[in-house]
SEZARO-721295 format. One record per residue (C-alpha): x, y, z. Coordinates in steps of 0.001 Angstrom, whole numbers, padded with zeros to 6 digits, always signed. Layout:
REM SEZARO-721295
XYZ;...
//
This chain:
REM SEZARO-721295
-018558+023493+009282;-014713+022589+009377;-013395+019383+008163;-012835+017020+011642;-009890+015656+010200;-010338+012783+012018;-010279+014327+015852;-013754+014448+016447;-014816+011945+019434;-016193+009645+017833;-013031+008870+016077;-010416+009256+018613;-010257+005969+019935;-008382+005568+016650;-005145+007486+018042;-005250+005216+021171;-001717+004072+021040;-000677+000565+023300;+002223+001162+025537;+004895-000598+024854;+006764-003215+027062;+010381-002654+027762;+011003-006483+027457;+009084-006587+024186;+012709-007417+022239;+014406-008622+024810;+015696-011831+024325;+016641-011512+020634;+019670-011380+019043;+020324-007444+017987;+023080-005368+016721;+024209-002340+018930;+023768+001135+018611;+025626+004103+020111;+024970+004163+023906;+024637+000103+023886;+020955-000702+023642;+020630-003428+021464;+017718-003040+018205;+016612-005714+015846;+016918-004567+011679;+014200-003677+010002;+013876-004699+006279;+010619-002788+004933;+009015-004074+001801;+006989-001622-000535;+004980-003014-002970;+003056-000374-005974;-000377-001034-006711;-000622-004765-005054;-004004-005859-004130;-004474-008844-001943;-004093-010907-004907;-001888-013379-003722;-001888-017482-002839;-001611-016347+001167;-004733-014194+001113;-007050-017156-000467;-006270-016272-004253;-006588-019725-005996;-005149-018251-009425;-001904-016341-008279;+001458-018301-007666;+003008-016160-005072;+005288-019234-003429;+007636-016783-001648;+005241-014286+000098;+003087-016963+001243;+006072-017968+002857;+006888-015003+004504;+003159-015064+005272;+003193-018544+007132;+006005-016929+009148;+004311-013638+010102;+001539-012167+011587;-001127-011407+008589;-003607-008960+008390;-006295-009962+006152;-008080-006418+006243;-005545-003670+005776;-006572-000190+004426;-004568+002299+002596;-005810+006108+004085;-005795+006906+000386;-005885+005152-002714;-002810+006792-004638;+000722+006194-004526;+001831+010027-002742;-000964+010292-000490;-001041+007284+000774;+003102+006819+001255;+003333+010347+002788;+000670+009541+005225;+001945+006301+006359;+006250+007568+006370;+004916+010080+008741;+002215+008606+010917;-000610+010993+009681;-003193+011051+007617;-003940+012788+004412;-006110+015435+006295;-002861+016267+008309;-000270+016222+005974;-002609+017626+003138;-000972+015989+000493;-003788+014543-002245;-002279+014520-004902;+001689+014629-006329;+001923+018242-006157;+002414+019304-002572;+005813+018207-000313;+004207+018185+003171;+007183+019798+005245;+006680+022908+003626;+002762+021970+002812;+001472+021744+006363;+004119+020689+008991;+007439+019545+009432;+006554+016165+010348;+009180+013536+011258;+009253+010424+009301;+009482+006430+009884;+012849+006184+008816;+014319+009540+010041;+013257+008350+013753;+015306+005197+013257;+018290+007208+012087;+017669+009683+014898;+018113+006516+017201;+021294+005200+015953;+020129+003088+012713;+021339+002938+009415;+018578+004199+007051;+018911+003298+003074;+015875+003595+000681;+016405+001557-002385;+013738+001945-005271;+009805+003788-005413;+009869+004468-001105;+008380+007850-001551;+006763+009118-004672;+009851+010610-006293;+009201+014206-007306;+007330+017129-005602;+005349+015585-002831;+009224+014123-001755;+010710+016961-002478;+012736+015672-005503;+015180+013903-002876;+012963+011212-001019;+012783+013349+001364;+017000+013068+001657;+018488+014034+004136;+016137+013804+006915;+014813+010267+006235;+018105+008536+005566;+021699+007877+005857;+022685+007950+002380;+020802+009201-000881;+018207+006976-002084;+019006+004427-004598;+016753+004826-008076;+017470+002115-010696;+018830+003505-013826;+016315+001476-016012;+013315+003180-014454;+013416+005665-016601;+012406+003443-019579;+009554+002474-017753;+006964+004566-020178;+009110+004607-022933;+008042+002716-026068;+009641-001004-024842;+007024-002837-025554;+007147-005060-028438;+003994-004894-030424;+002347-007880-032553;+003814-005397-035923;+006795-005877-034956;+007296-002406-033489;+008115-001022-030192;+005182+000826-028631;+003989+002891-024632;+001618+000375-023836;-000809-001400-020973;+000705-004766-021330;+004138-005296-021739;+006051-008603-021535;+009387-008271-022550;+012557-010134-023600;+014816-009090-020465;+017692-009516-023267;+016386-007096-025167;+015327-004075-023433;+017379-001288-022483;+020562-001926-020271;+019271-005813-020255;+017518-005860-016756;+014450-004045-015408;+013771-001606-011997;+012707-004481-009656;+015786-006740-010829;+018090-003662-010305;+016545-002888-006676;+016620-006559-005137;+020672-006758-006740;+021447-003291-004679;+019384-004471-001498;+021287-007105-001060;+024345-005416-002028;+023516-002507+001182;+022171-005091+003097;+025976-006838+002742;+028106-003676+003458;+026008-002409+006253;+026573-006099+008172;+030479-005871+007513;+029828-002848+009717;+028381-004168+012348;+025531-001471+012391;+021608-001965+012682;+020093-000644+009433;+016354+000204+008340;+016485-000487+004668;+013103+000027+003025;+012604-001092-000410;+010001-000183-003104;+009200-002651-005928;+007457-001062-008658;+005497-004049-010029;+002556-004771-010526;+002220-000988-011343;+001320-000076-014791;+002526-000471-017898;+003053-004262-016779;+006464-005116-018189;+007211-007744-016888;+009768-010874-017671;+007851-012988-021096;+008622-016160-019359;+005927-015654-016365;+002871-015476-018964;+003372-019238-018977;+001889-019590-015605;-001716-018163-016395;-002647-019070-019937;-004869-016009-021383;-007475-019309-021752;-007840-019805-017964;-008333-016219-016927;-011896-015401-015546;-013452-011737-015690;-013950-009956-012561;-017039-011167-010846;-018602-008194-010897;-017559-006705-014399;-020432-004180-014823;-020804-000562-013301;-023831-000659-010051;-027006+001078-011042;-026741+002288-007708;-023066+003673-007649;-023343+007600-007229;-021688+009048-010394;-018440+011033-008134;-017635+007630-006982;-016764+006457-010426;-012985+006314-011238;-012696+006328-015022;-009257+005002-015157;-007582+007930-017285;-004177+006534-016817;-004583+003394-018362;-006583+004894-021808;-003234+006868-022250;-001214+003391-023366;-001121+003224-026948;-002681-000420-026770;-005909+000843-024700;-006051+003908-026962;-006214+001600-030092;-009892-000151-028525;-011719+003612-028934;-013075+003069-025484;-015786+005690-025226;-015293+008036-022293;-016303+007513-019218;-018357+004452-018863;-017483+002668-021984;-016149-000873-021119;-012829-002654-022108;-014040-005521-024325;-013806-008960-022481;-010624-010059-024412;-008670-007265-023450;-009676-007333-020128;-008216-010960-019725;-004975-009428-021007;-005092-007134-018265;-005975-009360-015909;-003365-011927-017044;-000471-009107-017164;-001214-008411-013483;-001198-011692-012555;+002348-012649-014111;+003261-009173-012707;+002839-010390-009278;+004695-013271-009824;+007162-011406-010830;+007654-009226-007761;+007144-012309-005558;+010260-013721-007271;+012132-010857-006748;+010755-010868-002970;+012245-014437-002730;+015658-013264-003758;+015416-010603-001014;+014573-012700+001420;+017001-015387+000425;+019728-013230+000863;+018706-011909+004359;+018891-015993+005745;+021810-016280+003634;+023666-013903+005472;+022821-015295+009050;+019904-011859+009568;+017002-014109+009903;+017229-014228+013425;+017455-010566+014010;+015517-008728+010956;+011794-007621+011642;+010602-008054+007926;+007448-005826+007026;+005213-006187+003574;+002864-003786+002693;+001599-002227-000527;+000435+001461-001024;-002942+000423-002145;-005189-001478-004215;-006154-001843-007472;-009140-002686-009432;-009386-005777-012271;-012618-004725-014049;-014217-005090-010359;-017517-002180-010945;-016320-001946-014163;-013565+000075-012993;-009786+000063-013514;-006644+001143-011525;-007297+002494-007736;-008500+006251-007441;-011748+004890-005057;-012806+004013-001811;-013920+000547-002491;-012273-002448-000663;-010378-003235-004035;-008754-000064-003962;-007729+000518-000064;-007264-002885+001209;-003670-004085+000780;-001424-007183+002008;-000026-006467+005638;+002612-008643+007030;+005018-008595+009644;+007999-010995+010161;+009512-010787+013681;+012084-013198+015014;+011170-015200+018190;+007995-013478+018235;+005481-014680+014963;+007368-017959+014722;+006292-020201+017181;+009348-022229+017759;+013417-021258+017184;+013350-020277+013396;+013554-023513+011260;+016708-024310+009114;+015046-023645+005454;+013121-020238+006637;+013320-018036+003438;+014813-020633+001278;+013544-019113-002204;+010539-020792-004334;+010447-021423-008057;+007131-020082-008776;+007560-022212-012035;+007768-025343-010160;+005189-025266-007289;+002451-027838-006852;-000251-026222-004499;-000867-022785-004178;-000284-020890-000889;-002947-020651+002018;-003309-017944+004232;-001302-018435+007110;-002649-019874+010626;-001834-016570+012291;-004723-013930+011247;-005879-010634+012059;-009298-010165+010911;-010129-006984+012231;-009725-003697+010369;-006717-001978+010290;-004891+000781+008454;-001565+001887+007221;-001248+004738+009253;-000220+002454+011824;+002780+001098+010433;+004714+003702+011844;+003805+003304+015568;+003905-000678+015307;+006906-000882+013595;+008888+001423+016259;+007456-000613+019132;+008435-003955+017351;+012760-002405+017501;+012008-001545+021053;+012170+002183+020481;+010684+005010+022558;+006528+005215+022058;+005092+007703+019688;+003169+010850+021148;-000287+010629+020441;-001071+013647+018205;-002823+016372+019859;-005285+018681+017700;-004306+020363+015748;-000755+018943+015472;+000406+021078+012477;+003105+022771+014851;+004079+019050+016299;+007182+017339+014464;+006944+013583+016056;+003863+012531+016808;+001428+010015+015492;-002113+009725+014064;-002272+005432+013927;-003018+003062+016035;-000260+000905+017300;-001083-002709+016370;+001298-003978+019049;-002072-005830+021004;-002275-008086+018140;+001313-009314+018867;+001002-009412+022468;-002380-009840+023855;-006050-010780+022823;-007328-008236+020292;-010588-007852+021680;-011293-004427+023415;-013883-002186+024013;-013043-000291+021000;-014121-001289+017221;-011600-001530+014813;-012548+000985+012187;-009998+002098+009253;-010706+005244+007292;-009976+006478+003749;-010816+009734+001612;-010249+010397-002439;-010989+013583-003784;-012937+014412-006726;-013013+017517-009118;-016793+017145-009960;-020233+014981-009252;-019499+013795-012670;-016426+011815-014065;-014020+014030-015646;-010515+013202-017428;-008878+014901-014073;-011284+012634-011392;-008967+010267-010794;-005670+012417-010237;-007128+016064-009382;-005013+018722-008724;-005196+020052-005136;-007205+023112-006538;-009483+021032-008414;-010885+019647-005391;-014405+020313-004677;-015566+017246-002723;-014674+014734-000800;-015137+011206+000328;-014772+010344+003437;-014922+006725+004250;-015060+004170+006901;-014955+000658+007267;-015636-001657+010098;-015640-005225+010676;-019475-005032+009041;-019923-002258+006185;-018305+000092+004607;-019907+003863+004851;-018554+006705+002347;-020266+010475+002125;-019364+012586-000331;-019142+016181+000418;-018007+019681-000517;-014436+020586+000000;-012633+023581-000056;-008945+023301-001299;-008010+026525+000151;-009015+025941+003592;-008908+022173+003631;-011828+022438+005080;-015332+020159+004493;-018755+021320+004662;-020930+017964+005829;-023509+020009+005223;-023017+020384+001839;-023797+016073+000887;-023399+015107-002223;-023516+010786-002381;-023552+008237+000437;-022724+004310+000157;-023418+002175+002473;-022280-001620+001725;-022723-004585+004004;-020026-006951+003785;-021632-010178+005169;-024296-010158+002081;-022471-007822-000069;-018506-008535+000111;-017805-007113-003382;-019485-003755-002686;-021667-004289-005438;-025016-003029-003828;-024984+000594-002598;-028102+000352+000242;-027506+003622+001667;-031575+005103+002777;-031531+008042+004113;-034295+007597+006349;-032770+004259+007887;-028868+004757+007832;-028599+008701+008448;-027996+008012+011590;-025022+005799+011055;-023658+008490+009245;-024300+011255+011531;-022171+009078+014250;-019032+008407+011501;-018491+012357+011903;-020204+012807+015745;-022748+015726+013977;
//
């Protein structure tokens, strides 16, 4: 039986894509583009590996002053989903608008324009229509599955900006407590006294703004998107920002041990993190062993500071855009690429299907449209995370339904006013622009309730029924099964079943592990419930079999 990739009926009122109002950006202040049709900028922010751990989202331990900000100004979706829980996957599937079953790309191994199809990008439509397209830091997943160029030229107007300290990223940095410089997990450093005295995210916000300078002197709309690499392991991260979560005051996960019930392929045995020399050191026993309790509060801690980290850097960013009169006239979009797990399941890292994997901060800034009233004098006006009082709230404009990433590239081109996506046909292999996502322009403009649930999907492959040291990052051959997952406004389903890497093709037939969590009893997906005799015919309808 061949893999529905997502086309079967049941599924396709996922594709349904909202037209789009000609006056939907009228009335805005816009720069010009050949032929005279005014378009607003668009300043995309790319966050690695950020859960929804932040003040705006209801986290009462992370100080995250200047995203909650950008939050109280912006429509927020509380229950975003990455298609796939890995940085090239899930980028490649949301740049182009399709999902990981389209552009085949699981892993970091395959560049989808010679992989499956050449499929048009987010940014390469905006420089098709006149825009100025930069990519400054991690945008796509440098290497193969970008085709060692960020996908350069098609996506953008000049070649992508890397910072030159990224490259001591995994290097040994990291000042250990002998003295010595070691690769490990956590890493807070002395800014002063690492390599070329700054770090990746410091380097990308300084050339951001730089871009974001020249291109206004020109007078020319510009897409800039811009990847921050933090919280991503190894968290190096500025000293200083331990101060605001003393080791003392950090909790374990609530859920720090592995569910008898969890089906053995849905285990991700965080390989990446045992390879830093400070994880290596514990003897961890492979798979299952766990991280002892005071190390995982250095994790958890390092993440933390990481965040607030980024959000300072964030602040800076968006500083600089009010500073230079763009507030006005700059849609401003924050996502992350996916989750990742604090010890939740006793797991580590992403590599899953669970919430804490897939679900990711989604917010979207746009002038005269999420702010209620002309935008107010201090908009943007950055936040000392070091000398806050209260911790953000989530914002009074919320999106609770379920949502996924694969829409940013629909929304996003409706927001600037540009020409609707095709919906994708099937198969769309041979089709260059098209798109897979749902537009979430009915949140912006209308009621959200249809007759339609709001359902987002994700898959991760696995190698074996059993954890293995490839599970987490298998290599497209490796593949043998996998999970297919979907969550609506009330559970989360996943089946796991055999996969053929050759023909991309899944045999539902061939079952190897079902989940089934409920979220109103069981929000941490703690309890897998799944009875065959009582929910097979909830998963019968996720595929229409």
């Amino acid at each position: 039986m061949r893999s529905p990739d997502y086309y079967i009926p049941g599924l396709l009122f996922l594709l349904y894509i909202s037209p789009v109002t000609d006056g939907l950006a009228a009335g805005r202040q816009q720069k010009s583009v050949p032929g005279g049709v005014s378009r607003m900028n668009v300043l995309l922010i790319i966050v690695d590996d950020l859960r929804t751990s932040l003040g705006c989202y209801g986290d009462n331990i992370v100080k995250s002053p200047n995203i909650d900000q950008l939050a109280s100004y912006s429509i927020q979706f509380t229950n975003a989903y990455a298609q796939q829980a890995v940085c090239a996957p899930s980028r490649v599937s949301f740049l182009t608008g399709r999902r990981p079953t389209t552009t085949r790309v699981f892993d970091f191994n395959s560049y989808w324009r010679d992989h499956a199809g050449n499929f048009s990008t987010l940014p390469q439509y905006f420089k098709e229509h006149g825009y100025a397209t930069m990519s400054v830091g991690k945008v796509f997943h440098p290497g193969i599955s970008s085709n060692h160029s960020d996908d350069y030229p098609y996506s953008w107007s000049i070649r992508p900006y890397h910072p030159s300290s990224e490259k001591y990223e995994n290097t040994k940095t990291c000042k250990g407590k002998d003295g010595e410089l070691h690769a490990n997990l956590v890493c807070p450093v002395d800014v002063s006294e690492v390599p070329e005295g700054t770090l990746p995210d410091m380097q990308s916000t300084e050339e951001s703004i730089r871009l974001i300078k020249t291109v206004k002197q020109q007078n020319s709309p510009f897409f800039l998107a811009v990847g921050y690499h933090k919280p991503h392991i190894p968290f190096r991260f500025p000293k200083e920002f331990l101060k605001l979560y003393p080791v003392e005051n950090i909790s374990l996960a609530p859920d720090p041990e592995i569910p008898k019930n969890l089906p053995s392929v849905a285990y991700n045995p965080w390989t990446d993190i045992r390879k830093r020399e400070d994880v290596q050191a514990l003897n961890i026993s492979f798979p299952y062993g766990p991280i002892p309790p005071h190390f995982q509060r250095l994790i958890r801690q390092s993440y933390f500071a990481s965040v607030s980290y980024l959000d300072s850097q964030v602040g800076q960013l968006l500083s600089a855009v009010k500073n230079l009169g763009l507030a006005d006239d700059t849609i401003i979009v924050l996502a992350s690429d996916h989750g990742w797990s604090l010890g939740e399941h006793g797991e580590w890292a992403k590599y899953s299907n669970f919430d804490v994997a897939t679900r990711v901060p989604l917010l979207f800034y746009v002038p005269g449209m999420t702010t209620t009233r002309q935008t107010p004098e201090n908009i943007f006006t950055y936040i000392d995370p070091f000398n806050i009082e209260t911790l953000g709230k989530p914002s009074g404009n919320i999106k609770e339904d379920p949502v996924e990433l694969v829409s940013l590239f629909p929304t996003i081109v409706g927001l600037a006013g540009l020409p609707p996506l095709p919906l994708c046909p099937f198969p769309s292999f041979h089709i260059d622009l098209c798109t897979e996502g749902r537009s979430l322009l009915p949140y912006f403009t209308v009621s959200e309730k249809d007759n339609l649930e709001p359902i987002a999907y994700s898959t991760y492959p696995r190698p074996s029924d059993t954890p293995q040291l490839n599970s987490d990052l298998p290599d497209l051959e490796d593949i043998k099964i996998m999970g297919y997952s979907k969550r609506t406004r009330d559970y989360r389903l996943t089946l796991w079943v055999g996969y053929n890497p050759q023909t991309f093709e899944a045999d539902f037939t061939d079952i190897h592990a079902q989940e089934l969590y409920f979220d109103k009893t069981d929000p941490n997906q703690d309890y897998n419930v799944f009875n065959v005799s009582l929910h097979d015919d909830i998963a019968l309808k996720l595929f229409g079999l």
